[in-house]
Legacy VTK file of the C-alpha trace (Angstrom):
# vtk DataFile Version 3.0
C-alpha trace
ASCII
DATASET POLYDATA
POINTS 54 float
-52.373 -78.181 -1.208
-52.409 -77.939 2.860
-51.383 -74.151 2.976
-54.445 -73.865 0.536
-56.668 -75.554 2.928
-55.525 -73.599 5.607
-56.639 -69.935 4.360
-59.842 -71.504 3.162
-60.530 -72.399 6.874
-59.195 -69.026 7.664
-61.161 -67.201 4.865
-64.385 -68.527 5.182
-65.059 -67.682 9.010
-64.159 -63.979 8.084
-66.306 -63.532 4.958
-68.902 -65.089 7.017
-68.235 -63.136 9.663
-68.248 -59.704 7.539
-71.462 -60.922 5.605
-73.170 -61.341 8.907
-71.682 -57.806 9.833
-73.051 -56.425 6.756
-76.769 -58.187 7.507
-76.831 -56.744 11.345
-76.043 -53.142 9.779
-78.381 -53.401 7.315
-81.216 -54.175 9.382
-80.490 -51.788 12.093
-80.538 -49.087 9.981
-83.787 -50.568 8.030
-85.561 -50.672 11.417
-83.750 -46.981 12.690
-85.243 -44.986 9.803
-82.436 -44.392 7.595
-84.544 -45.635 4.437
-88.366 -43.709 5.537
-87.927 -41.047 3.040
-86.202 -41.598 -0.029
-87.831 -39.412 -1.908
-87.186 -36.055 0.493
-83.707 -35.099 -0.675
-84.305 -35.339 -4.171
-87.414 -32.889 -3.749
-85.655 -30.699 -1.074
-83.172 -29.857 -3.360
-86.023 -27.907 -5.364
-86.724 -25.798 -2.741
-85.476 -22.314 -2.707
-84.743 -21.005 0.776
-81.515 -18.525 0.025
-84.235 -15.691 -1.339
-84.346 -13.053 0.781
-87.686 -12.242 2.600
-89.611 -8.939 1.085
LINES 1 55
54 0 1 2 3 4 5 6 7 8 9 10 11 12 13 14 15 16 17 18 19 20 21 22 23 24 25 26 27 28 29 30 31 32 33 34 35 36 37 38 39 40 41 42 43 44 45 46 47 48 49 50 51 52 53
């Protein structure tokens, strides 16, 4: 029951740790611009620029 205890007080600090990780990436790229246009891809995709010009 002790080793037990001892990776739960190992554990914990590191999924805390990567959580918070995970939270501080998140919200950089929230507040960089990485989520503004969501939509653009899906619509450039549509768009036909290999024609040749006449």
């Amino acid at each position: 029951m002790g080793c037990m205890m001892e990776i739960l007080a190992f554990l914990i600090p590191v999924a805390l740790m990567l959580g918070g990780l995970a939270l501080f990436a998140f919200i950089w790229s929230v507040k960089s611009g990485q989520f503004d246009d969501p939509q653009g891809a899906a619509y450039r995709i549509l768009e036909d620029h290999d024609r040749p010009k006449t």
